[in-house]
BAKOL-645222 format. One record per residue (C-alpha): z, x negated, y negated. Coordinates in steps of 0.2 Angstrom, whole numbers, plus 5000, padded with zeros to 4 digits. Example, Ala and Ser with C-alpha at 12.3 -4.5 7.8 and 13.67 -1.06 7.14 Angstrom:
2
+------+------+------+
:    z :    x :    y :
+------+------+------+
: 5039 : 4938 : 5022 :
: 5036 : 4932 : 5005 :
+------+------+------+
END
This chain:
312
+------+------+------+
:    z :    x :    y :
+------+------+------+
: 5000 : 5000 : 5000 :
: 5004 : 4985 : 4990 :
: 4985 : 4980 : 4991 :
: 4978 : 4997 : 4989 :
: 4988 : 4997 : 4972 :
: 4982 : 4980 : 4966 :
: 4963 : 4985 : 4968 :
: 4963 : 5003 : 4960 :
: 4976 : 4997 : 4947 :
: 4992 : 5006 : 4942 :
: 4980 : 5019 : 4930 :
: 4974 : 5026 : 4946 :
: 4990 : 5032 : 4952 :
: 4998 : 5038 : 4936 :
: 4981 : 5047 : 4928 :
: 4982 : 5062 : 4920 :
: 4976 : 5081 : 4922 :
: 4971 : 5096 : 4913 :
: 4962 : 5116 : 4917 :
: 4975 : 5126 : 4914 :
: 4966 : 5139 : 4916 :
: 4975 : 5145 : 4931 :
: 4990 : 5153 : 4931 :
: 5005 : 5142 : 4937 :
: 5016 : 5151 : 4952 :
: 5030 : 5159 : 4944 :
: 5049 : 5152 : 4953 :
: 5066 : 5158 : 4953 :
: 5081 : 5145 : 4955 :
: 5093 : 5152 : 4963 :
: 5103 : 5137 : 4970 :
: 5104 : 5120 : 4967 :
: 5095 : 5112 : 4978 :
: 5081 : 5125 : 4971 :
: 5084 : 5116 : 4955 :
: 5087 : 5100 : 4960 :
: 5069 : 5101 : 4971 :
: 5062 : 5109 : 4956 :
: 5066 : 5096 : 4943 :
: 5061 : 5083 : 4958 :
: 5043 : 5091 : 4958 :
: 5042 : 5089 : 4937 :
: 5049 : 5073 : 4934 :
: 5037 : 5067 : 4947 :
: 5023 : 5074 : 4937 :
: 5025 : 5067 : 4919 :
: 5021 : 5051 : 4928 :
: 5003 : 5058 : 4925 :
: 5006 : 5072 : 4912 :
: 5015 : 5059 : 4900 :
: 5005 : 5046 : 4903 :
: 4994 : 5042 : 4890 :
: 4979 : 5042 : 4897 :
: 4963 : 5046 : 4885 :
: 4955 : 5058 : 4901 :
: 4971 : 5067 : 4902 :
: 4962 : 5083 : 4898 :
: 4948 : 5081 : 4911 :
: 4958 : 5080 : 4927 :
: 4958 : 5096 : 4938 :
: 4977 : 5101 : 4941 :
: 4972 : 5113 : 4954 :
: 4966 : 5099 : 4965 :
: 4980 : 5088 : 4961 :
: 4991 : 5099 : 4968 :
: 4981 : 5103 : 4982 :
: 4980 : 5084 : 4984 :
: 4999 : 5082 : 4982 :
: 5002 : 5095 : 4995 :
: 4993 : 5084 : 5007 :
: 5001 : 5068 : 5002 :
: 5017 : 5075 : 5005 :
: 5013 : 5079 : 5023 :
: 5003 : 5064 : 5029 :
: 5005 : 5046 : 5023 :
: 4989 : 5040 : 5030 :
: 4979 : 5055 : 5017 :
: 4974 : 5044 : 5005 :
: 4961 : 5035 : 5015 :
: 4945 : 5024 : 5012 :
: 4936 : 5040 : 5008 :
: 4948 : 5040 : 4992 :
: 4949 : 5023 : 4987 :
: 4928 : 5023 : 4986 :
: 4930 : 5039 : 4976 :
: 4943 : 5032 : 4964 :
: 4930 : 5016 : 4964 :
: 4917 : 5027 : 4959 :
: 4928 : 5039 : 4945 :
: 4935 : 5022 : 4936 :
: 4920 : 5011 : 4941 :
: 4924 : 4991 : 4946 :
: 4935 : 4986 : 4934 :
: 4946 : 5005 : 4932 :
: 4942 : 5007 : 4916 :
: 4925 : 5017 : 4916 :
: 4926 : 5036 : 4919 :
: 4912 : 5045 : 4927 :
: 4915 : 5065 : 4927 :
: 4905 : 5067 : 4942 :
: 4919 : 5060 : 4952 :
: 4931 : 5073 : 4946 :
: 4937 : 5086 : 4957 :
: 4937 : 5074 : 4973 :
: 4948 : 5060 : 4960 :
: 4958 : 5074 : 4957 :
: 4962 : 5077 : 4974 :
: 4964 : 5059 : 4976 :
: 4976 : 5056 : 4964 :
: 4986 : 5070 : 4971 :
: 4986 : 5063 : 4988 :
: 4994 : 5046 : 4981 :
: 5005 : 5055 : 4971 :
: 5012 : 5065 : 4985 :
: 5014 : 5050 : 4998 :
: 5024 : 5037 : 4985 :
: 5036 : 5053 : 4982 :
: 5038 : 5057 : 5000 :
: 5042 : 5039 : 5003 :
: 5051 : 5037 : 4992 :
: 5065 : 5051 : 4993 :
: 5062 : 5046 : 5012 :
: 5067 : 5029 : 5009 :
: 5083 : 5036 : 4998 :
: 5086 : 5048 : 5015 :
: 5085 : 5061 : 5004 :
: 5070 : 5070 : 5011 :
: 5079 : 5082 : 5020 :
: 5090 : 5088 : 5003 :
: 5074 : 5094 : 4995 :
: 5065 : 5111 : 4995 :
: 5047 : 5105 : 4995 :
: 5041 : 5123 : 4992 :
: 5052 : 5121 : 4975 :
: 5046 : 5103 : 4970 :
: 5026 : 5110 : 4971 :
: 5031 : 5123 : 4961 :
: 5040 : 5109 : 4950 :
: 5027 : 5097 : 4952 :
: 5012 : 5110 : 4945 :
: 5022 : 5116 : 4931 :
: 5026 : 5096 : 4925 :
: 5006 : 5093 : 4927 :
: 5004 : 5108 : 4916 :
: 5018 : 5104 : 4903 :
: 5028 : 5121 : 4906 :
: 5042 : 5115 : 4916 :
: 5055 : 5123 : 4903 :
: 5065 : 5135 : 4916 :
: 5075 : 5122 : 4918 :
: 5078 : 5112 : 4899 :
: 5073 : 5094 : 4898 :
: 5090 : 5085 : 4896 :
: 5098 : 5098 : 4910 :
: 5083 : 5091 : 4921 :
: 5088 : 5072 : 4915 :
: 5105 : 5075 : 4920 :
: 5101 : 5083 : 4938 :
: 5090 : 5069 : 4942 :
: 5104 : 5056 : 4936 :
: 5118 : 5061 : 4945 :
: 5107 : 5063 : 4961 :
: 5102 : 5048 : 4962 :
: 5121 : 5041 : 4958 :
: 5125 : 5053 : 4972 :
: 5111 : 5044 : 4985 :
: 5118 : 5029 : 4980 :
: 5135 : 5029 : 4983 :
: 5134 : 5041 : 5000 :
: 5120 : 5023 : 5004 :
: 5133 : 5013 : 5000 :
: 5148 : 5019 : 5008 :
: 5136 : 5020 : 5026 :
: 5132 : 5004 : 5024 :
: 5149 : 4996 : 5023 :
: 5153 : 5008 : 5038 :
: 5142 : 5002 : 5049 :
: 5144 : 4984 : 5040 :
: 5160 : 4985 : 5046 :
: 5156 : 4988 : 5066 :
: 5146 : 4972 : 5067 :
: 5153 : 4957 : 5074 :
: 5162 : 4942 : 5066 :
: 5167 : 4952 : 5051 :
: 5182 : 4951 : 5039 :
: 5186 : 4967 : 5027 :
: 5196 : 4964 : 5012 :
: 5208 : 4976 : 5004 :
: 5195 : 4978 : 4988 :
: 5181 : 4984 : 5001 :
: 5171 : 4969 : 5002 :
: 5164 : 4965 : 5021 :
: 5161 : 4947 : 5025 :
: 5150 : 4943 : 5040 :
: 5149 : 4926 : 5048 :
: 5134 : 4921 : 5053 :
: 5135 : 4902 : 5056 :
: 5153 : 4898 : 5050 :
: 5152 : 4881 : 5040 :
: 5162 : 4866 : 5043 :
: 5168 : 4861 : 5026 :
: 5182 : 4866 : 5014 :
: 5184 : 4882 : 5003 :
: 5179 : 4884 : 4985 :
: 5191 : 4894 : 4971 :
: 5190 : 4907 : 4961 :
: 5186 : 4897 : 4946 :
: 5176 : 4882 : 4955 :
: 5157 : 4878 : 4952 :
: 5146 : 4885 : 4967 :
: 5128 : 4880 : 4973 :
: 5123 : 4892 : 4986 :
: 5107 : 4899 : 4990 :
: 5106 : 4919 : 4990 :
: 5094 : 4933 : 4997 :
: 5101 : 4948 : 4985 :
: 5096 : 4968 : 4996 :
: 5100 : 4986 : 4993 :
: 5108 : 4996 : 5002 :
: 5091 : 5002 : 5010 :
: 5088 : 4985 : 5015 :
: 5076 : 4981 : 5001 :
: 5075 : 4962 : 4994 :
: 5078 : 4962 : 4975 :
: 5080 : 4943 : 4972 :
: 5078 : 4926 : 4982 :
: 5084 : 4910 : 4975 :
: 5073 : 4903 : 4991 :
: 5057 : 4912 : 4981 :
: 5062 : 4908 : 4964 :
: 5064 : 4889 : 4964 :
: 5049 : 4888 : 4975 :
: 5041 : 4901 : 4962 :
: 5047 : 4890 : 4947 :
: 5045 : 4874 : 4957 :
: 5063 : 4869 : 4950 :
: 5080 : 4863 : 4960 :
: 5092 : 4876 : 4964 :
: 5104 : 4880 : 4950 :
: 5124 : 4878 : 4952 :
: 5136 : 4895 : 4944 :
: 5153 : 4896 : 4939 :
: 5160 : 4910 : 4951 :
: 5171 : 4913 : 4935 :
: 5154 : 4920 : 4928 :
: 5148 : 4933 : 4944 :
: 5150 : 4949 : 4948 :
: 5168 : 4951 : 4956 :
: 5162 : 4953 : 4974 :
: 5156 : 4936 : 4971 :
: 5173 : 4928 : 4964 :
: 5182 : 4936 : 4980 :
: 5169 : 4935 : 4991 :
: 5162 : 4918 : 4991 :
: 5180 : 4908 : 4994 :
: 5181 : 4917 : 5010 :
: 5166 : 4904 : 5017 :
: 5166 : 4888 : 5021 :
: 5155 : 4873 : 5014 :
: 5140 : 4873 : 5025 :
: 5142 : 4890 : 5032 :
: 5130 : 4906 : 5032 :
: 5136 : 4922 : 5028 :
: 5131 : 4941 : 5022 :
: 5140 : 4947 : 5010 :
: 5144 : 4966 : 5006 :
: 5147 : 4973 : 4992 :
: 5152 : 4992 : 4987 :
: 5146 : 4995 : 4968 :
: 5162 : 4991 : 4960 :
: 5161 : 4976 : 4965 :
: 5145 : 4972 : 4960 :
: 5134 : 4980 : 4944 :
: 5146 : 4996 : 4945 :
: 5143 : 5010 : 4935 :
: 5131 : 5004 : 4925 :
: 5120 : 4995 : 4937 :
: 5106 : 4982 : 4930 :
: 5094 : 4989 : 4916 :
: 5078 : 4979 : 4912 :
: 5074 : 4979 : 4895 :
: 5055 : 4972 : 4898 :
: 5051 : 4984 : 4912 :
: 5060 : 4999 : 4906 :
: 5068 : 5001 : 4924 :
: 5083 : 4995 : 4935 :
: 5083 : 4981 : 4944 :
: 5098 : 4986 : 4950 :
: 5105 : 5003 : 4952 :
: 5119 : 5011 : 4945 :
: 5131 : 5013 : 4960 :
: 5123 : 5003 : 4972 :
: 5130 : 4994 : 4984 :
: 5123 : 4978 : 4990 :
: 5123 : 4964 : 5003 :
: 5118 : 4945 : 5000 :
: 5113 : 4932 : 5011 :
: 5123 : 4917 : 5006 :
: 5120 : 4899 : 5011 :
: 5135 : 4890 : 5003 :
: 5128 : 4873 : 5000 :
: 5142 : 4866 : 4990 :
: 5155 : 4867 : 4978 :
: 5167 : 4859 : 4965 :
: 5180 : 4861 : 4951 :
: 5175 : 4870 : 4935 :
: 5160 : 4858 : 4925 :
: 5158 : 4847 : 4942 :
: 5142 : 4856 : 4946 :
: 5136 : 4865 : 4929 :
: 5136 : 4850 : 4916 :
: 5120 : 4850 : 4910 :
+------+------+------+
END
């Protein structure tokens, strides 16, 4: 998927729609999860209703959401059929636009759109939460800009304290499960320590310099920093902390190991970015979430007292 998005570029996924000609499918939200789906559906959509894009008014919303439906069912819908089509309505280099190719991009777009949300909420384990007869509904009136049954800031907030929700409820099954594997050490604050290859050196303190390798995960598994990648990326030496400047899973955590050892360590959010999470200013997004838990791979290579290691 990673390649299919390099070659159409990110405009084919987040185009935009119009012919709002047809009347939208009227909803009643009775629950929460109705609102919830609901909201789901329309936030989705103003990834291509609010996009910017200068065709948005050419785009056929009835085959987008005919498209979406499909997406959400079958992960393989968007085939090769649809990468040539998209090709064809954005030309080689995605920033042409030939209306012939309209209905059929529509539908295309759709298709995309519907499989990165399915994934996605999948991913999360949140699939089974969602009305997806509710987030169609949703997902239309966003394309169509009339999602205003449920208020814009209401909507902000359901999607908000969902997603803190998935995070924490992530979070706590994975230190539960973290806890059942073998060679593990629990702390009264919550932090499991797994052993991996137990080193054969001393023990940093709290407030010593560290140099240690990392691999930084989610709670889902995913990799969100490598020291490995970076100083091969950047072609530079690994770099030495104070763990007096780290998150406090890592001022605990990390003088539990021994010099030379490898370990994975997990963290539950309070210990870690908390509350607040890690906000990007550059891409507008989280590099870390608000209440996620995480887990490092740790290599502890060396250590020493405060300035031994991080004198410039």
């Amino acid at each position: 998927m990673k390649k299919l998005i390099s070659i159409l570029t990110i405009s084919l996924i987040f185009v935009s729609c119009s012919e709002t000609e047809k009347k939208a499918e009227k909803v009643i939200l009775i629950t929460f999860k109705d609102k919830l789906s609901y909201t789901l559906g329309a936030d989705h959509a103003r990834a291509i209703s609010e996009s910017g894009d200068k065709n948005f008014d050419k785009y056929n919303v009835d085959e987008i959401v005919d498209g979406f439906k499909l997406g959400l069912k079958d992960e393989k819908a968007f085939d090769e059929g649809c990468k040539s089509t998209m090709q064809k309505l954005f030309g080689e280099t995605g920033k042409g636009f030939n209306d012939q190719y309209v209905k059929e991009g529509s539908n295309c777009i759709g298709k995309i759109s519907g499989i990165f949300f399915a994934s996605g909420w999948k991913q999360k384990k949140a699939f089974s939460k969602i009305d997806m007869a509710k987030v169609l509904i949703g997902f239309e009136h966003g394309l169509r800009k009339i999602d205003t049954i449920v208020p814009r800031n209401e909507q902000a907030t359901i999607v908000q304290n969902f997603m803190a929700d998935l995070n924490k409820q992530n979070g706590i099954n994975l230190l539960e499960n973290a806890k059942k594997l073998k060679n593990t050490t629990t702390t009264l604050s919550g932090i499991v320590l797994e052993t991996l290859s137990e080193g054969t050196g001393g023990s940093p303190t709290p407030s010593d310099d560290v140099l240690a390798h990392y691999i930084l995960m989610n709670s889902l598994g995913d990799t969100l920093q490598s020291s490995f990648k970076m100083c091969e990326m950047y072609k530079q030496p690994l770099t030495a902390f104070s763990l007096m400047s780290v998150v406090p899973g890592w001022t605990e955590g990390i003088p539990l190991m021994k010099k030379g050892g490898k370990y994975r360590l997990y963290l539950p959010f309070h210990l870690a970015y908390g509350e607040q999470g890690m906000f990007n200013q550059q891409t507008q997004s989280y590099d870390i979430q608000p209440y996620e838990s995480l887990v490092f791979y740790i290599e502890l290579i060396n250590y020493g007292k405060t300035g031994s290691l991080t004198k410039k």
